[in-house]
Structures are given as C-alpha cells and as structure tokens.
TIDO-927386 format. One line per field, with one value per residue (C-alpha): residue number from 1; residue in one letter; z, x, y. Coordinates in steps of 0.2 Angstrom, whole numbers, plus 5000, padded with zeros to 4 digits. Layout:
n	(NUM;...) $
res	(a;...) $
z	(Z;...) $
x	(X;...) $
y	(Y;...) $
This chain:
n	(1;2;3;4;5;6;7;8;9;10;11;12;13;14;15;16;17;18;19;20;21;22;23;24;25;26;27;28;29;30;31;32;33;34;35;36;37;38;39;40;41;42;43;44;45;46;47;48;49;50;51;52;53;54;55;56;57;58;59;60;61;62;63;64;65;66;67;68;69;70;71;72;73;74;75;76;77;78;79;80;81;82;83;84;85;86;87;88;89;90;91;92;93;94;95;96;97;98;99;100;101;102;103;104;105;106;107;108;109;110;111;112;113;114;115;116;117;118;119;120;121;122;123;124;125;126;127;128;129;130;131;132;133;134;135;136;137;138;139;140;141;142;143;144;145;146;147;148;149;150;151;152;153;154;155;156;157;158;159;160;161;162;163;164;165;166;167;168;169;170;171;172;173;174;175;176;177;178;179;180;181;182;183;184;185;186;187;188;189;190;191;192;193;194;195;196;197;198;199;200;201;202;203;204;205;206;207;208;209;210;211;212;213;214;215;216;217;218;219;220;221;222;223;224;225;226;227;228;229;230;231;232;233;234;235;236;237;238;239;240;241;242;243;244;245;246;247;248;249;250;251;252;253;254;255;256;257;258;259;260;261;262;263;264;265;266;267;268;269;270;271;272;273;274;275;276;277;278;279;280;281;282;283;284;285;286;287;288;289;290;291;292;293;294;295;296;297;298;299;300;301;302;303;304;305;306;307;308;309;310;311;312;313;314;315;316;317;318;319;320;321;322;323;324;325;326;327;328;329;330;331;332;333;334;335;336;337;338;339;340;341;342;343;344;345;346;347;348;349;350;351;352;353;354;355;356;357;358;359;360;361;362) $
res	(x;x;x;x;x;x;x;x;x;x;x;x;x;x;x;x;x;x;x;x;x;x;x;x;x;x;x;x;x;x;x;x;x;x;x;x;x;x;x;x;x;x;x;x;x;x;x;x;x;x;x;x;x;x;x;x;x;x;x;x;x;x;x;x;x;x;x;x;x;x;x;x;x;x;x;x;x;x;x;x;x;x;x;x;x;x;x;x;x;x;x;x;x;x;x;x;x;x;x;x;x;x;x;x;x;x;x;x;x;x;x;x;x;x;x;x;x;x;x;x;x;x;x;x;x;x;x;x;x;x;x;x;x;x;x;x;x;x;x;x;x;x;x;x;x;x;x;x;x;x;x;x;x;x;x;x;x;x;x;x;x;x;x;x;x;x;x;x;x;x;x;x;x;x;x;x;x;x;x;x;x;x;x;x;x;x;x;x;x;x;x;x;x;x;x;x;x;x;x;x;x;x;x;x;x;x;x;x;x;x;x;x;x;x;x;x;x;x;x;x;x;x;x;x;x;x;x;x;x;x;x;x;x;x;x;x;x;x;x;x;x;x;x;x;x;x;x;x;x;x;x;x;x;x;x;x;x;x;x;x;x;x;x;x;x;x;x;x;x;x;x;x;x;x;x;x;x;x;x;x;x;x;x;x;x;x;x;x;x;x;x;x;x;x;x;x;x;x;x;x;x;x;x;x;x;x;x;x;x;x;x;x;x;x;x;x;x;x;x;x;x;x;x;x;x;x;x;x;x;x;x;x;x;x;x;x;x;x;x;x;x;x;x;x;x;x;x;x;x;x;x;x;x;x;x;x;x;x;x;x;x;x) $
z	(5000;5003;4988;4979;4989;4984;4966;4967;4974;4960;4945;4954;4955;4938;4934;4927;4935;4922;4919;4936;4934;4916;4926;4941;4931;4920;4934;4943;4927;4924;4940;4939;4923;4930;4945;4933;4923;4938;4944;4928;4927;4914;4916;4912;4896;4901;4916;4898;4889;4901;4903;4882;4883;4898;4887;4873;4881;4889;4874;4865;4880;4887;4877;4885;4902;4894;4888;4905;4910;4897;4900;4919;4920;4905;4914;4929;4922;4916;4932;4940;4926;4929;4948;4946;4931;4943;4959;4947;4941;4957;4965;4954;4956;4974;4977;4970;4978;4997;4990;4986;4999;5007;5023;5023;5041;5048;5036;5025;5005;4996;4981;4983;4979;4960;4960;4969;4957;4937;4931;4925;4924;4926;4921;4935;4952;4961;4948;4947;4941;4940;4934;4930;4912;4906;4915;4906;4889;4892;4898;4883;4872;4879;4878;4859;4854;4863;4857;4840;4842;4851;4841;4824;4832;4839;4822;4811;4822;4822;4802;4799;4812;4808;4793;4780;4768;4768;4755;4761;4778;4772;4766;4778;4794;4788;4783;4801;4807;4798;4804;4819;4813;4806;4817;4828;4820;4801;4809;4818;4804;4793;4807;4806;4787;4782;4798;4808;4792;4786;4801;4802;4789;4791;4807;4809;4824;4831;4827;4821;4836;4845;4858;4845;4830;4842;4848;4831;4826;4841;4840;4823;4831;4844;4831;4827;4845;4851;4834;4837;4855;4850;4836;4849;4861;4847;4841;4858;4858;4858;4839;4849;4856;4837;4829;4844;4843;4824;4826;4835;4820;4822;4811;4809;4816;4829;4832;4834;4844;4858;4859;4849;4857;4875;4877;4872;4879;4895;4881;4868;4886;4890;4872;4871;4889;4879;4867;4881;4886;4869;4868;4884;4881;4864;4863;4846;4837;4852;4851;4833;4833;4849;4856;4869;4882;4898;4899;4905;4893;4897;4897;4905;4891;4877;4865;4853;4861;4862;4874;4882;4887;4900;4886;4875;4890;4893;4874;4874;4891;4896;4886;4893;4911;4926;4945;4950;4933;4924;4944;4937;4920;4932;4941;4925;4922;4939;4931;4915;4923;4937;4924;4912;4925;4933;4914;4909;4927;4925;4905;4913;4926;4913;4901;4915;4919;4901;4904;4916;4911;4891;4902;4911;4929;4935) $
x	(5000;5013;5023;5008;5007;5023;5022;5005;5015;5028;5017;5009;5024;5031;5011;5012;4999;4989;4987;4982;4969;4961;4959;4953;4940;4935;4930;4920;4911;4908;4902;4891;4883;4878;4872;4862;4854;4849;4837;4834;4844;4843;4862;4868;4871;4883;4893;4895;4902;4914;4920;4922;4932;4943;4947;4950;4961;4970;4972;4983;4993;4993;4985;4994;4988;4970;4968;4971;4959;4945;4943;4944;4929;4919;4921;4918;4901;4897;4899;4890;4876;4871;4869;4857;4848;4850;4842;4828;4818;4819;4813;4798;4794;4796;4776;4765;4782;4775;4757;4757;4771;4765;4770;4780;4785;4782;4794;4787;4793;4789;4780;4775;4759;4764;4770;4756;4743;4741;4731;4736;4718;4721;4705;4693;4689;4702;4716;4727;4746;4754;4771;4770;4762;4776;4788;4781;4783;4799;4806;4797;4805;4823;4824;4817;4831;4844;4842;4841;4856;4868;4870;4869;4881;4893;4893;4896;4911;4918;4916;4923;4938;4943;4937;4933;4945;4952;4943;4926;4932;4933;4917;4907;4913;4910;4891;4887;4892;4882;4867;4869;4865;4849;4833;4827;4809;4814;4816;4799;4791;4796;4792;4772;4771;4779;4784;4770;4757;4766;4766;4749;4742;4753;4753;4734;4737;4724;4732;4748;4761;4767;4780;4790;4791;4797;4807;4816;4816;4824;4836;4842;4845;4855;4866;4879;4883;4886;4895;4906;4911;4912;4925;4937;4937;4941;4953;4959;4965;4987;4990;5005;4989;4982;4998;5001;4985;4989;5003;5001;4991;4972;4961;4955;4940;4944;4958;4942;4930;4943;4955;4949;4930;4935;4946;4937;4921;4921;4922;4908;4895;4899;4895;4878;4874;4877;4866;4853;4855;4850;4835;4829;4829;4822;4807;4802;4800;4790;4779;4772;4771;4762;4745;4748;4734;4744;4740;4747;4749;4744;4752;4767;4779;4767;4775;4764;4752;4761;4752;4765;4785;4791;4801;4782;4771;4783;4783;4763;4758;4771;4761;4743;4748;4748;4748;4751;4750;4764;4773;4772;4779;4795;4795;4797;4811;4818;4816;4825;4839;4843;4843;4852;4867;4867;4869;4883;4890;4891;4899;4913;4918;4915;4929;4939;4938;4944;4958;4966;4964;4970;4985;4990;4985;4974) $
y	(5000;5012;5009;5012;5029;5034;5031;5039;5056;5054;5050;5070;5077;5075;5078;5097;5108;5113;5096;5093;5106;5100;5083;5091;5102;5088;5079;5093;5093;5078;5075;5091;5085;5069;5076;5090;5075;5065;5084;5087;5102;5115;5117;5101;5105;5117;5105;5094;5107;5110;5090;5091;5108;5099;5084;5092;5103;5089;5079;5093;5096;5081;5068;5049;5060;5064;5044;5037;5050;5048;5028;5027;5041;5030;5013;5022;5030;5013;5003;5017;5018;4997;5001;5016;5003;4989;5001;5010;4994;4986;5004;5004;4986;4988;4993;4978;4967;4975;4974;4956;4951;4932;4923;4906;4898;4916;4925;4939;4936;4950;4946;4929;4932;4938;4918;4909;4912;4908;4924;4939;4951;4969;4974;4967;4974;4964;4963;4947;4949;4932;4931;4910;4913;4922;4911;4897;4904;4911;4894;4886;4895;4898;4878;4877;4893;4883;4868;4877;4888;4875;4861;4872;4885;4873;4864;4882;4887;4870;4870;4889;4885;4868;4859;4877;4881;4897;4902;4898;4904;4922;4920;4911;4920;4938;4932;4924;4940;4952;4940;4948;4965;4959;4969;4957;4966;4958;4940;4942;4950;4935;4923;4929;4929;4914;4902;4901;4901;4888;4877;4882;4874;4860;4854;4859;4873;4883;4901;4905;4910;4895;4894;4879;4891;4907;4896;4893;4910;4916;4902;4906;4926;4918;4909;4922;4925;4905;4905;4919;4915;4896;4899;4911;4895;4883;4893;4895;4877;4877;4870;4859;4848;4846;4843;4830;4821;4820;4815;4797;4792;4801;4808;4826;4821;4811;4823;4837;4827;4820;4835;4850;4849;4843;4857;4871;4864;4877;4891;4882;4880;4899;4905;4894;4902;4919;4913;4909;4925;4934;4919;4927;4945;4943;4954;4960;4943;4936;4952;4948;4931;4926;4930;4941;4931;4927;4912;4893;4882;4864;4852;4864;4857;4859;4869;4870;4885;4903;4914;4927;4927;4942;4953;4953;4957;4973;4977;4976;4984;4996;5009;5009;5003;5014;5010;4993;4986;4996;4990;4973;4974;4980;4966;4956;4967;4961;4942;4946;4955;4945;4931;4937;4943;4925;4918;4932;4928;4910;4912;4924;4909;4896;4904;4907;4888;4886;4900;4890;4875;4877;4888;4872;4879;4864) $
C-alpha cells in the first residue's frame, strides 16, 4: 500500500499543473453534469460542455495524460450507470412486491403472491398479476432457441475453424456476422408471414404464434453469438495439442472430437449460455408472433400454444399501464435482469475455467 502511495506522489509530482487542473476540472464537470441529469437540470448541458472543453484541452497538451483519464471516467460512468439501472427497476417494482408480499414459516417474502397464482387480469375489480404465464413461455421458448442455436452454432464454428477452407472461411465467417446485425423486427416480421402460416396449415394449429416456431426464430437470432464466441474458444485450443494428437496416428475428426472439442468445451458452454441469454431477452419477434393472452399452457411442456413470454408482456403493456400494473411489467424486468446477469456471470467463470485450464493451471 505504501509503495503504491509513493508512486501515486511521484506520478503527481512529475504531473504538470495545468494538467492537474484539466483533470481536476474535467472531473468537477463531469460529475456536475451527472448530478444535473439525475434533477433534471437546465444546466447540464453546460457541466458537459465543460468536461468536452477539459478533454479536449487535455488531449493537446497532454493527450497519454488525457487517455488514461478519458477511459477510467467511462468505465467508471458505466459501472455506476448498471447500479442506478439495477436500483431503478427494482425501486419501481418495489410497490405491488409489498402489495402482494406472502407469509412462509412466519417469514414475510415479498412478492410471493405475483407467483402463487396463474392469472394475470388487470382489468377486474380485484386485479390478478401472476408472473407464472410468462415464466412458462419464456422457459418454453429459451429451451426450443437453445436447442436450436447450440447444436447448429457449435457445428458452424467447428466447420469455419477447423474443417473450411480458407477460401470459404473468408466468406462464411463475415456472413454469420452480419446476421447479427439483422433487426430482431425483420426475423419476427418473417416469422408471422411465412413460419407460423406455414406450420399452420401443416401441422393443423389453432392460430399462428406457438411457443415451438418462436422458439426457432429466436434460435436462429442467437446463432451468430454461440457461433462467434464458439469459434474464439476453438481457436483457443494450443496447435501443439492438434499437431500432437495428429501425430500418434488420428484423424481430423477424431483429432476434433477427443481433443479440439474437450478442450474448448468450458468456452463452447459459456457461448451457448450467451446465446441463452439473447433467447431470453428477445422481445420484438416474440411480440408479433404470439397471442399476447397470459395464459398457461397445458400440458406445462406443450410447445405447441404461444400465449406470452416476459420481454412481449413489457413490449405490449408498458404503454397503457399505470399503477400497479405498469409495477408489474418492472417486476418482470427484475426476472429478466437477474437472469440474464446470473447467465453472463456463469459464461465469465465458465471461460475462466477454460483459461486456466488450456494455460496448464489445474
């Protein structure tokens, strides 16, 4: 600690001070603009202003000075962005949680009664807002994109990093990316005119959205991510493993399936858990193609009804609701974003798993 306090005094002392005052007036106004946006301040405008002139100051006087300064305040602004995120969705979700709050062994759970129930009816006298519907058909079709995007996306990265020529590697990969630049809207769009007319007439369903179709559409969205992330962890694998494999007499294939794949596996699992993750958030293409009924399917596994996910109930209601309605769609905010930040969580240990292990730590 107090080396670090000395070279802190040094890296000051050879600091020149108008340096030293760009920094310090940058911060001051960057801190006031914050602080102006958060009251909604007619003078924020101005606080920002003043942070732009700073920097730019700083980075002709001073610019390696100016750098350091630039990315420490953005990666500070971001952290500090997600906590006021994380705290304003669970703040507005807070009343219907203490409204319909439930008792088990003697300990008061806040919004238990949002899970103890299967309706969602805002309109009656006493209103029901049950979060199990959309539950339900966000599981349903989280487990159809998976299966979708998984398989598919393991097999693409394993084919544009191992087994593609060149050629067709230069080719391939820049296409699988520009997927992921495609509106979620388009896929949706041509989900509700082709797919699920389609399967409409040929299955015989009652309706066009069904949580099986979603499912696929969603999948083939999440495609380019498990694909992408897949590849870097294949890739990943030392060549000295490949060449030695190879070498004792294997082939390609089983050279991929017994080395390549078991290697990298920590890295393929945490890309289809980023996959999951863009399944559950998808909003747009579950909006046009389901019902938009909460309603529970029956059985539970049946795929083949599409009534409501979390991200479509928000899409649908957040514009006409007030009071403890419009406090519900927050609550299945809280859903999706504690979700999705356990899934991101568990990719980040998963890839540090394969880290290690590809680095000969274990």
């Amino acid at each position: 600690m107090a080396s670090r306090l000395a070279r802190f005094a040094e890296f000051v002392q050879d600091t020149d001070n108008d340096a030293v005052a760009a920094g310090a007036l940058g911060t001051l106004a960057l801190l006031g603009a914050f602080a102006g946006f958060l009251v909604s301040s007619p003078y924020t405008s101005v606080f920002l202003a003043g942070f732009l002139v700073a920097v730019a100051y700083g980075w002709l006087r001073h610019q390696e000075l100016a750098a350091r300064g630039v990315t420490l305040a953005m990666t500070v602004s971001t952290v500090v962005i997600l906590a006021l995120i994380t705290f304003f969705i669970f703040y507005e979700a807070w009343p219907i949680l203490a409204d319909r709050s439930g008792t088990v062994f003697g300990v008061t759970v806040p919004g238990l009664g949002l899970f103890t129930t299967t309706a969602w009816d805002p309109a009656v006298a006493s209103p029901s807002y049950s979060m199990l519907p959309m539950i339900q058909g966000t599981v349903l079709v989280t487990v159809v994109a998976t299966v979708v995007a998984g398989p598919l996306g393991v097999a693409a990265a394993l084919f544009i990093s191992e087994i593609a020529p060149p050629a067709v590697r230069e080719v391939v990969k820049p296409g699988v990316e520009i997927l992921a630049g495609i509106p979620s809207i388009v896929y949706g769009f041509l989900g509700f005119t082709v797919l699920s007319p389609w399967a409409s007439d040929a299955f015989d369903l009652v309706g066009q959205g069904t949580y099986l179709f979603v499912g696929i559409v969603v999948g083939l969205m999440a495609l380019p991510t498990v694909v992408s992330v897949a590849e870097d962890a294949i890739n990943s694998v030392p060549e000295s493993m490949k060449s030695g494999s190879l070498a004792l007499g294997t082939t390609d294939w089983q050279t991929m399936t017994t080395v390549t794949i078991p290697t990298a596996f920590s890295g393929v699992s945490a890309a289809v858990l980023l996959g999951v993750g863009r399944a559950i958030g998808e909003t747009m293409a579950a909006t046009v193609m389901l019902r938009n009924t909460p309603t529970i399917a029956e059985p539970l596994y049946n795929v083949f009804y599409g009534f409501e996910t979390l991200t479509s109930l928000i899409a649908a209601n957040y514009g006409s609701s007030a009071g403890l309605q419009k406090d519900a769609l927050f609550v299945a905010g809280c859903i999706l974003f504690v979700t999705v930040l356990f899934l991101s969580i568990g990719s980040q240990l998963i890839e540090r798993r394969m880290d290690r292990k590809v680095g000969g730590v274990e």
